[in-house]
ROMITI-59496 format. One record per residue (C-alpha): residue number from 1; residue in three letters; x, z, y. Coordinates in pm, whole numbers. Layout:
# residues N
<site><k>NUM</k><r>ALA</r><X>X</X><Z>Z</Z><Y>Y</Y></site>
...
//
This chain:
# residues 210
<site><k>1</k><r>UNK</r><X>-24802</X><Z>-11345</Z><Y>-2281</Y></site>
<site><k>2</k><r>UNK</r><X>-24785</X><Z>-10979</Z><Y>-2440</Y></site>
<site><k>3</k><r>UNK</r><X>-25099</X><Z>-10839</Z><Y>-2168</Y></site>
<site><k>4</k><r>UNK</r><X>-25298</X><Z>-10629</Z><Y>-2326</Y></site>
<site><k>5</k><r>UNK</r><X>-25553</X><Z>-10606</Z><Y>-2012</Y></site>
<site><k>6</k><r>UNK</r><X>-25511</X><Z>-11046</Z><Y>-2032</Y></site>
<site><k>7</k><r>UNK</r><X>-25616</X><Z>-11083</Z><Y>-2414</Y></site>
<site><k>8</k><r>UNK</r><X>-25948</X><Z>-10833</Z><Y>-2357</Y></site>
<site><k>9</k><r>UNK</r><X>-26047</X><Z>-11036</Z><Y>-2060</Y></site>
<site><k>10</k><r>UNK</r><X>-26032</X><Z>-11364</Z><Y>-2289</Y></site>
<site><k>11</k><r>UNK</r><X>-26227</X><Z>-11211</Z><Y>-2532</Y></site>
<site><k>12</k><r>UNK</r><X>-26489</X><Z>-11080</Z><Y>-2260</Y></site>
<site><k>13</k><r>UNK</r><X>-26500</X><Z>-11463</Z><Y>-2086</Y></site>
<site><k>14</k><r>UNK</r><X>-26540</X><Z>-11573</Z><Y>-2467</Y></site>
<site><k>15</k><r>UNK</r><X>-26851</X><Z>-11316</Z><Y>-2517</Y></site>
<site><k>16</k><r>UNK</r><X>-27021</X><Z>-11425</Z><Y>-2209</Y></site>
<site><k>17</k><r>UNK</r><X>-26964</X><Z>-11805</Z><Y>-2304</Y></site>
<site><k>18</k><r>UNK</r><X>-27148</X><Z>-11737</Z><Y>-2675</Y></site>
<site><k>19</k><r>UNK</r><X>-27412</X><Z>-11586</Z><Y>-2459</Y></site>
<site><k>20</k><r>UNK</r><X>-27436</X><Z>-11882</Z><Y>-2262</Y></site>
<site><k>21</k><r>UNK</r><X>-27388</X><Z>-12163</Z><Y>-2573</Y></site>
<site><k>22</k><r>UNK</r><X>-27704</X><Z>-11984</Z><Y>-2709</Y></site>
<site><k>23</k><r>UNK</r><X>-27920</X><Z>-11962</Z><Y>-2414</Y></site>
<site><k>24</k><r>UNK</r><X>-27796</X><Z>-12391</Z><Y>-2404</Y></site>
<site><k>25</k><r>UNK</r><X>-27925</X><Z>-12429</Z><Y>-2803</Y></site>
<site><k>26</k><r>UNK</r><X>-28245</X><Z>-12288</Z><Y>-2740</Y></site>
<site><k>27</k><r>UNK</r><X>-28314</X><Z>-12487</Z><Y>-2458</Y></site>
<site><k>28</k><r>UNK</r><X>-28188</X><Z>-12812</Z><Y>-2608</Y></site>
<site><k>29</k><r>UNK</r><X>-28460</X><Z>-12773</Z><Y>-2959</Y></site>
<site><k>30</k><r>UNK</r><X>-28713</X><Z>-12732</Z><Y>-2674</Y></site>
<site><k>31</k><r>UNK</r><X>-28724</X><Z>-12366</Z><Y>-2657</Y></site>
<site><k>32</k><r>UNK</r><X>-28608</X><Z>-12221</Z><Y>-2357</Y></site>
<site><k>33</k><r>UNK</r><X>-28744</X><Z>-11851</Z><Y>-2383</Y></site>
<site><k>34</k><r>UNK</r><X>-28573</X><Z>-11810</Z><Y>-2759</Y></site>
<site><k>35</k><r>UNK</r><X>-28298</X><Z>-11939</Z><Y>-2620</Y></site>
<site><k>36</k><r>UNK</r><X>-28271</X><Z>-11680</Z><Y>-2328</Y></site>
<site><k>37</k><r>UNK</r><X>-28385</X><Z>-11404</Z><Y>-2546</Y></site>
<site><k>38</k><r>UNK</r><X>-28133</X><Z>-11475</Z><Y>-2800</Y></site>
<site><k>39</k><r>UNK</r><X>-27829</X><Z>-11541</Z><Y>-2536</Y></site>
<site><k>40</k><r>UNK</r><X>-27991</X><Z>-11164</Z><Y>-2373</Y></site>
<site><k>41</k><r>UNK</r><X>-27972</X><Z>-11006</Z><Y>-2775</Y></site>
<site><k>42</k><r>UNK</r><X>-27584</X><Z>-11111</Z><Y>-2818</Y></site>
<site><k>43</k><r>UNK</r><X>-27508</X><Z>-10955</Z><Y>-2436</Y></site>
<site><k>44</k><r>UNK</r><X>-27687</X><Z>-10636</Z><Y>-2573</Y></site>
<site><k>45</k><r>UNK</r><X>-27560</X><Z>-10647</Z><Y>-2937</Y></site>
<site><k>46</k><r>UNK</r><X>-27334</X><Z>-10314</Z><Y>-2898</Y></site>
<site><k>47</k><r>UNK</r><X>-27015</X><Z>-10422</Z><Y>-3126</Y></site>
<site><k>48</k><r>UNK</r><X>-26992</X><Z>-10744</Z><Y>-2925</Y></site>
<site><k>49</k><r>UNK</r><X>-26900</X><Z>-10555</Z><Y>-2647</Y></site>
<site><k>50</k><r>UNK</r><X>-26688</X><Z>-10322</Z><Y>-2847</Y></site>
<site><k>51</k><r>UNK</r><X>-26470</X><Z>-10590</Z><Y>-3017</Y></site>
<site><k>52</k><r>UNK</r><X>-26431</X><Z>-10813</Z><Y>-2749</Y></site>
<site><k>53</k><r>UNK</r><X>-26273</X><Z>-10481</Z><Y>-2602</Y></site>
<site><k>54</k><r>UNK</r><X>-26010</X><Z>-10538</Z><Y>-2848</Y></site>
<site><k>55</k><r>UNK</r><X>-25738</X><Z>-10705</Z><Y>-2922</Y></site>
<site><k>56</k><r>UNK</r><X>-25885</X><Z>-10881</Z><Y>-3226</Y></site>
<site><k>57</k><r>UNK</r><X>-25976</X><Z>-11221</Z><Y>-3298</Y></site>
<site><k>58</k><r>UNK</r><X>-26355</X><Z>-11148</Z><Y>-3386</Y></site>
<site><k>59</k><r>UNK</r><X>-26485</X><Z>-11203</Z><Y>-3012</Y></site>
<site><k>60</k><r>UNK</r><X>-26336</X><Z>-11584</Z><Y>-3053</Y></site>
<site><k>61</k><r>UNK</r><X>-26451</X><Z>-11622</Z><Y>-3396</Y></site>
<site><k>62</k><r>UNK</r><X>-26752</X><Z>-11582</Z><Y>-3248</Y></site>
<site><k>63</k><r>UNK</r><X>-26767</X><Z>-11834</Z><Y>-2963</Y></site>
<site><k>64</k><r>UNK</r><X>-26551</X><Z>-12092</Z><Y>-3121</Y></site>
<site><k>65</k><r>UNK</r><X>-26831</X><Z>-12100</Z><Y>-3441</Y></site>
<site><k>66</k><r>UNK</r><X>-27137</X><Z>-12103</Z><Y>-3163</Y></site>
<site><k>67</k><r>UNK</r><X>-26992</X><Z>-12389</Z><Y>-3007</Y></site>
<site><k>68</k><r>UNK</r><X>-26902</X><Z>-12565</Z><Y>-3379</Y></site>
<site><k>69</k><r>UNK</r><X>-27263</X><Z>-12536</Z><Y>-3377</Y></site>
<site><k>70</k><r>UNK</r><X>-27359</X><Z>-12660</Z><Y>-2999</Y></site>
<site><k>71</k><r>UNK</r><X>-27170</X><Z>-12961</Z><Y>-3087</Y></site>
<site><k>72</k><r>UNK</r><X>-27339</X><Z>-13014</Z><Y>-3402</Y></site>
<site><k>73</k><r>UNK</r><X>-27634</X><Z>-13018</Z><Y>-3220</Y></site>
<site><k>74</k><r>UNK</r><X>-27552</X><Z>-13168</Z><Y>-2930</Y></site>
<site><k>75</k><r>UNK</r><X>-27432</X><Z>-13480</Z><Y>-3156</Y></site>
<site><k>76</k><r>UNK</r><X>-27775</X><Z>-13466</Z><Y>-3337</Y></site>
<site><k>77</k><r>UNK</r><X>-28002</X><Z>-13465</Z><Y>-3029</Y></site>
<site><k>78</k><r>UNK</r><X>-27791</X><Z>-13713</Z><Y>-2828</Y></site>
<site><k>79</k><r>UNK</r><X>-27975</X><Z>-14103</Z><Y>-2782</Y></site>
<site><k>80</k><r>UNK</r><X>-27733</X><Z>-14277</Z><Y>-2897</Y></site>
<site><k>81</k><r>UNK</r><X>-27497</X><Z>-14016</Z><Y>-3101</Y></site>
<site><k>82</k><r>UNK</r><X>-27168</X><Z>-13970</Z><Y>-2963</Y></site>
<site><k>83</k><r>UNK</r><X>-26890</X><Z>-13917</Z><Y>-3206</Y></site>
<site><k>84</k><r>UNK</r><X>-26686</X><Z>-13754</Z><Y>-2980</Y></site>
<site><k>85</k><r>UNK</r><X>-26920</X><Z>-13385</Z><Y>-3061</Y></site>
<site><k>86</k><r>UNK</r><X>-26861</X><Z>-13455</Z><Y>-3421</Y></site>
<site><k>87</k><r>UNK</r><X>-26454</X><Z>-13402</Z><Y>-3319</Y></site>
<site><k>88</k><r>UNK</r><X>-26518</X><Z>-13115</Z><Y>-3094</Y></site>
<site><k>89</k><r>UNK</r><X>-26723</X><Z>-12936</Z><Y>-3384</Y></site>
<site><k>90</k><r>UNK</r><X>-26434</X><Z>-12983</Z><Y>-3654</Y></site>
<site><k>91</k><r>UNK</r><X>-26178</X><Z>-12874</Z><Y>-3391</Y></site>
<site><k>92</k><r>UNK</r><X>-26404</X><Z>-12572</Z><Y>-3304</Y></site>
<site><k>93</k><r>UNK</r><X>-26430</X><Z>-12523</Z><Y>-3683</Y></site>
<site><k>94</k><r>UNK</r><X>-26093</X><Z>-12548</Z><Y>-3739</Y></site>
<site><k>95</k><r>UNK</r><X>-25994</X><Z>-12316</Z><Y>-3473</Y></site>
<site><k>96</k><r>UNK</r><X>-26185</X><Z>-12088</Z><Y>-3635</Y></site>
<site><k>97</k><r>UNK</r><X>-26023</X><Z>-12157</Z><Y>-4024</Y></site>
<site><k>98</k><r>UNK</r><X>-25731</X><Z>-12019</Z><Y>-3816</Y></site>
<site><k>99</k><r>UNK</r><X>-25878</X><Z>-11743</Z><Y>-3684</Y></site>
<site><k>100</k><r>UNK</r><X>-26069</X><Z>-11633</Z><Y>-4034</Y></site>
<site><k>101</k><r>UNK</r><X>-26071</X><Z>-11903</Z><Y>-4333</Y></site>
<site><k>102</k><r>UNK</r><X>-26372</X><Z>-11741</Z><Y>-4450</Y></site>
<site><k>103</k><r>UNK</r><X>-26552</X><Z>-12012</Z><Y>-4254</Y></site>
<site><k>104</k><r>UNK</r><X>-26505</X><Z>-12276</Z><Y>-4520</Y></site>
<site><k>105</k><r>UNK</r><X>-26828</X><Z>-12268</Z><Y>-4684</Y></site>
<site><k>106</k><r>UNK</r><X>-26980</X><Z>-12283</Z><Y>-4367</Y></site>
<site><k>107</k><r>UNK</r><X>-26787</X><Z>-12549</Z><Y>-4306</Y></site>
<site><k>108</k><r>UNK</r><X>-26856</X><Z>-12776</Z><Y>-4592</Y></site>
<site><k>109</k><r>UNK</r><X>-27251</X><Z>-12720</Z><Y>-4536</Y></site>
<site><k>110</k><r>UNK</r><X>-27211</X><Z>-12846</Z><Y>-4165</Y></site>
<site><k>111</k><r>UNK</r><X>-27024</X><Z>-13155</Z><Y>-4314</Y></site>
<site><k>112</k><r>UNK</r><X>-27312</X><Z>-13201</Z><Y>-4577</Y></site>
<site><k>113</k><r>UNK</r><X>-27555</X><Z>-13181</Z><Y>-4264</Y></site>
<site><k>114</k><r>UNK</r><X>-27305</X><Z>-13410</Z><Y>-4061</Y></site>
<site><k>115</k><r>UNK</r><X>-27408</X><Z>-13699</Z><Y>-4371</Y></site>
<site><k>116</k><r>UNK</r><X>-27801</X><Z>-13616</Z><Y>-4421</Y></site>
<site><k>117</k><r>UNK</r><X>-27830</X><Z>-13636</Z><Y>-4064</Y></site>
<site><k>118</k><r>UNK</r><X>-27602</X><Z>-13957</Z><Y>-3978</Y></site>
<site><k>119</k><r>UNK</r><X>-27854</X><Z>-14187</Z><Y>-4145</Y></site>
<site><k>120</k><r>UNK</r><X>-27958</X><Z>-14350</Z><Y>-4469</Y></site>
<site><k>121</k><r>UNK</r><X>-27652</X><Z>-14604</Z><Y>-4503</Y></site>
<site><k>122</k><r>UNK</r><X>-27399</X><Z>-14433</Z><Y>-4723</Y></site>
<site><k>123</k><r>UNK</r><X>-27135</X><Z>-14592</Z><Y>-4496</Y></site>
<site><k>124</k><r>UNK</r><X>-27254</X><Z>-14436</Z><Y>-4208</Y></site>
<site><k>125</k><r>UNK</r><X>-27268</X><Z>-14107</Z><Y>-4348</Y></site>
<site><k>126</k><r>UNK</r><X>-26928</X><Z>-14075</Z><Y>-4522</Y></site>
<site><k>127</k><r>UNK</r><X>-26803</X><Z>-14235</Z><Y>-4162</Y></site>
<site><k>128</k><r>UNK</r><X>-26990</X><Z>-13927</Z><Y>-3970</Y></site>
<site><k>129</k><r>UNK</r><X>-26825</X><Z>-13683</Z><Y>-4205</Y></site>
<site><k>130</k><r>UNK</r><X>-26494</X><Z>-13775</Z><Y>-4244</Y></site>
<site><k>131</k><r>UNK</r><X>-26445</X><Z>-13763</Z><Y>-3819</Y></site>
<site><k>132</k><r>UNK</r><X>-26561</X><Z>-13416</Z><Y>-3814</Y></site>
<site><k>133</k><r>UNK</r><X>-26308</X><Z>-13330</Z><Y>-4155</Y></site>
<site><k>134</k><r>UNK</r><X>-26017</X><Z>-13523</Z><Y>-4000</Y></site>
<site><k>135</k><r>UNK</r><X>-26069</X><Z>-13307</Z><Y>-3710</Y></site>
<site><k>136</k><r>UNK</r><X>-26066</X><Z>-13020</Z><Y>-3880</Y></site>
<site><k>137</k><r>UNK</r><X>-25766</X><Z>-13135</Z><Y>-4059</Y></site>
<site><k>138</k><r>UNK</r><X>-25552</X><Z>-13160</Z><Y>-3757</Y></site>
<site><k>139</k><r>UNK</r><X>-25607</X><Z>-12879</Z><Y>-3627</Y></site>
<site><k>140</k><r>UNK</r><X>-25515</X><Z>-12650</Z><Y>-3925</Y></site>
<site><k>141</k><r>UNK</r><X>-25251</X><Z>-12876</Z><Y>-4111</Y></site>
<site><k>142</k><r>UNK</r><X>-24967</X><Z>-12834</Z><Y>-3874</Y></site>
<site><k>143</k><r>UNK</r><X>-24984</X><Z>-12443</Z><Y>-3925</Y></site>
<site><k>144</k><r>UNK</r><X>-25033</X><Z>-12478</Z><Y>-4288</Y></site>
<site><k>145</k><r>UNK</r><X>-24699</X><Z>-12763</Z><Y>-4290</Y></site>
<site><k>146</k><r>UNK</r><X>-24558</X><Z>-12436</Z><Y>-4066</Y></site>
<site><k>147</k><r>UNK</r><X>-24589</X><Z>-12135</Z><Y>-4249</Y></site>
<site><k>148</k><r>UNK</r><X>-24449</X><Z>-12359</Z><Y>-4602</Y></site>
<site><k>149</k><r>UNK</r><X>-24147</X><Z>-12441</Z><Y>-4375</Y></site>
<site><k>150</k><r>UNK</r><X>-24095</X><Z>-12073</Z><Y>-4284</Y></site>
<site><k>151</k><r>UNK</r><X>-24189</X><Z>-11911</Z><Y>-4559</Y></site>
<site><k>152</k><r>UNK</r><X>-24022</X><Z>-12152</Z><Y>-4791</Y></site>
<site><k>153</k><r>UNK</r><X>-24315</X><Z>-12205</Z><Y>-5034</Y></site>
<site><k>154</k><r>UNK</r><X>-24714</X><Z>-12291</Z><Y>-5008</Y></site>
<site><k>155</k><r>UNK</r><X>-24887</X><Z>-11971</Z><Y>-4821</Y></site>
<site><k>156</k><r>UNK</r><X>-25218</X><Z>-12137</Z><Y>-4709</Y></site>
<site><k>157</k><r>UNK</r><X>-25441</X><Z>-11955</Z><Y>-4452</Y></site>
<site><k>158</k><r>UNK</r><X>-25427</X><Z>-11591</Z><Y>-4457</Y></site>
<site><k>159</k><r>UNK</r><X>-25801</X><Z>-11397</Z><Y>-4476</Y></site>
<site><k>160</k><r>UNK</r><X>-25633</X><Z>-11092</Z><Y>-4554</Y></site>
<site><k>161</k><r>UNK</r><X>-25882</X><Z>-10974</Z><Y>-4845</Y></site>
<site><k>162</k><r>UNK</r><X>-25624</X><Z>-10733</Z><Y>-4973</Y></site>
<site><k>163</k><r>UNK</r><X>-25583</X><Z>-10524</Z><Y>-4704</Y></site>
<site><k>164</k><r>UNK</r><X>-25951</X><Z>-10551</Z><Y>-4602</Y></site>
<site><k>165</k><r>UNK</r><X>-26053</X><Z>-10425</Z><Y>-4985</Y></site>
<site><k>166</k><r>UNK</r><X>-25787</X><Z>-10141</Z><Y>-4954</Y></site>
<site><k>167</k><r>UNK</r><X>-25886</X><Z>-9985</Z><Y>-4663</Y></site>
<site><k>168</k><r>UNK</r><X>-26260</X><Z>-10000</Z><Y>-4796</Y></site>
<site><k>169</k><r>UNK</r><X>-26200</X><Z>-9874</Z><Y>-5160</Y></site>
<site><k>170</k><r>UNK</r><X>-25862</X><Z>-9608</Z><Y>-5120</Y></site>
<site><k>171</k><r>UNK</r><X>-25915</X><Z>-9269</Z><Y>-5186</Y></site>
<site><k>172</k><r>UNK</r><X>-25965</X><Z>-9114</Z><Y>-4834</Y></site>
<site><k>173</k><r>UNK</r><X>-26193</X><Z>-9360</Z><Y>-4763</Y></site>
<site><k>174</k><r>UNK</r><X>-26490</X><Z>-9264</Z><Y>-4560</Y></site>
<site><k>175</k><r>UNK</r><X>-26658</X><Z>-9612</Z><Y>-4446</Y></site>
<site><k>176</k><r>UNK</r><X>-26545</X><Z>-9587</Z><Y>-4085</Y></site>
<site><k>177</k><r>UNK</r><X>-26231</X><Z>-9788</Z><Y>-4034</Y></site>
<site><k>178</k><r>UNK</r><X>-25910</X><Z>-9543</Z><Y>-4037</Y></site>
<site><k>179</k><r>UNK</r><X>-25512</X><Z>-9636</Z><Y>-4107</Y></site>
<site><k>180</k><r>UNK</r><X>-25371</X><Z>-9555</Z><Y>-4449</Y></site>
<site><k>181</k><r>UNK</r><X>-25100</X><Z>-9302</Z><Y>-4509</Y></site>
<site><k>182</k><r>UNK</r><X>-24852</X><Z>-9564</Z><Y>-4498</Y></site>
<site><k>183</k><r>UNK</r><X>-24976</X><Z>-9723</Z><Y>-4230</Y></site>
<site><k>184</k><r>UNK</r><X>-24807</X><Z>-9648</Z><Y>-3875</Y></site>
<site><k>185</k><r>UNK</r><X>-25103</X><Z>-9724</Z><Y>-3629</Y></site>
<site><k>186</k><r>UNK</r><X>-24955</X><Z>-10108</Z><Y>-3505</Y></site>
<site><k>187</k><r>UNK</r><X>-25136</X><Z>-10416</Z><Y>-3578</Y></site>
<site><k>188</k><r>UNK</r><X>-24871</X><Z>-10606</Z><Y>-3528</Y></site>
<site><k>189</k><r>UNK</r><X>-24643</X><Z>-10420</Z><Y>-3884</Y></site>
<site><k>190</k><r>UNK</r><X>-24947</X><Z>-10401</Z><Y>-4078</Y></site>
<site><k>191</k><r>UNK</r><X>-24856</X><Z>-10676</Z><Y>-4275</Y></site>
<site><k>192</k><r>UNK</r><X>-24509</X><Z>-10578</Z><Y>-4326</Y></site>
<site><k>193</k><r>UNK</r><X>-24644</X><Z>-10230</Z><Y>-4398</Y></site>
<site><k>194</k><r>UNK</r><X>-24881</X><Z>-10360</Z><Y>-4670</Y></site>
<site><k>195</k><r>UNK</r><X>-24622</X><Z>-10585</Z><Y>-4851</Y></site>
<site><k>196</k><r>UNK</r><X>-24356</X><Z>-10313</Z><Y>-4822</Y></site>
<site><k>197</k><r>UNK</r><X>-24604</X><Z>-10057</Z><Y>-5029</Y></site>
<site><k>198</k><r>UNK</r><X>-24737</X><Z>-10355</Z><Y>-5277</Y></site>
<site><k>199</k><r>UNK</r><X>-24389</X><Z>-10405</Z><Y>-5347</Y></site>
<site><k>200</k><r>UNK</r><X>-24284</X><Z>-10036</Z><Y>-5401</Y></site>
<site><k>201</k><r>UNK</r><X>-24605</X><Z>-9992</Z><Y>-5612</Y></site>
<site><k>202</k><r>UNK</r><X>-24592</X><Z>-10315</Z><Y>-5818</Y></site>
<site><k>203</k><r>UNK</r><X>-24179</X><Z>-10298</Z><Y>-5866</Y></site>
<site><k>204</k><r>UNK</r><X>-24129</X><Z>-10621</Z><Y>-5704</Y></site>
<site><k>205</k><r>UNK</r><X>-24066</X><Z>-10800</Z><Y>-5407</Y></site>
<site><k>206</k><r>UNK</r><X>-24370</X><Z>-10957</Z><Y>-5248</Y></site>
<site><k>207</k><r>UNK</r><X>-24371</X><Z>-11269</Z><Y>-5079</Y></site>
<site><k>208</k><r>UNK</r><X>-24621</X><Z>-11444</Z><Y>-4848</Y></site>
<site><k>209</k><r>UNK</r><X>-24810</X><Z>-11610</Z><Y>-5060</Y></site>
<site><k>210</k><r>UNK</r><X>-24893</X><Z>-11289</Z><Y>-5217</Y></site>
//
């Protein structure tokens, strides 16, 4: 729904579940206190806290990519393998394309890992890799075969780098995050805002895939 109070308790229970998925990884490569003491440094980390306060998407970014990770490991450390973590990693990994495509590198080192790790038959490898990129696949192709039909040409995943570099680099500016002159304090018109001004600015109309 539209709660407010609803979307910061999601991003709490997702903080507290990081916490937990790293206490889990430190006990599962056999230590337990690095584990706690890294699960303890995330619960004290103060912008963890502070973002999962808000009505952003950084708190599941977060938890999604820890768990990416868990499964990775969990597939790794498991006697025999089961595929089945390789497809909750990509699905965690694509979850989090969604959220903030900057993940792709990331992403295409954990599928290099996936093959070095699945064994020395090529077959094997290729067969490891390609579950966890299928699954990755179909989680984010539906939005991407979305936003084409809606937006009636090729958009891709959004990571908003030119609003992010404007509101670094303007000329109030002060490194502390602040709205723009143009900007009317709502998340949700932001993006309208932003293509209305690049529009007025640049003398033409800008579309989605700008």
């Amino acid at each position: 729904g539209r709660s407010v109070p609803a979307a910061a308790w999601l991003n709490f229970t997702a903080g507290a579940l990081t916490a937990a998925l790293l206490v889990w990884m430190g006990r599962r490569l056999g230590h337990v206190w690095a584990g706690r003491l890294a699960g303890l440094a995330f619960a004290l980390y103060g912008p963890a806290p502070f973002y999962e306060g808000q009505v952003l998407s950084l708190a599941l970014i977060a938890f999604v990519n820890t768990a990416a990770l868990a499964c990775l490991l969990a597939w790794d450390g498991g006697t025999p393998r089961n595929p089945r973590w390789l497809v909750g990693a990509g699905v965690a990994f694509g979850v989090s394309m969604l959220l903030r495509p900057n993940v792709a590198p990331a992403i295409v080192a954990a599928l290099a890992w996936v093959a070095w790790r699945a064994g020395t038959r090529t077959d094997e490898a290729l067969r490891a890799a390609l579950r966890m990129g299928l699954a990755v696949a179909y989680v984010i192709l539906p939005v991407l075969v979305r936003n084409a039909v809606v937006a009636r040409e090729f958009t891709g995943l959004s990571t908003n780098p030119g609003i992010a570099f404007y509101i670094g680099h303007w000329r109030g500016a002060d490194g502390i995050f602040g709205p723009v002159p143009f900007e009317q304090g709502s998340l949700q018109r932001q993006e309208e805002e932003y293509r209305r001004e690049d529009s007025k600015r640049s003398r033409r109309l800008m579309t989605s895939s700008d």
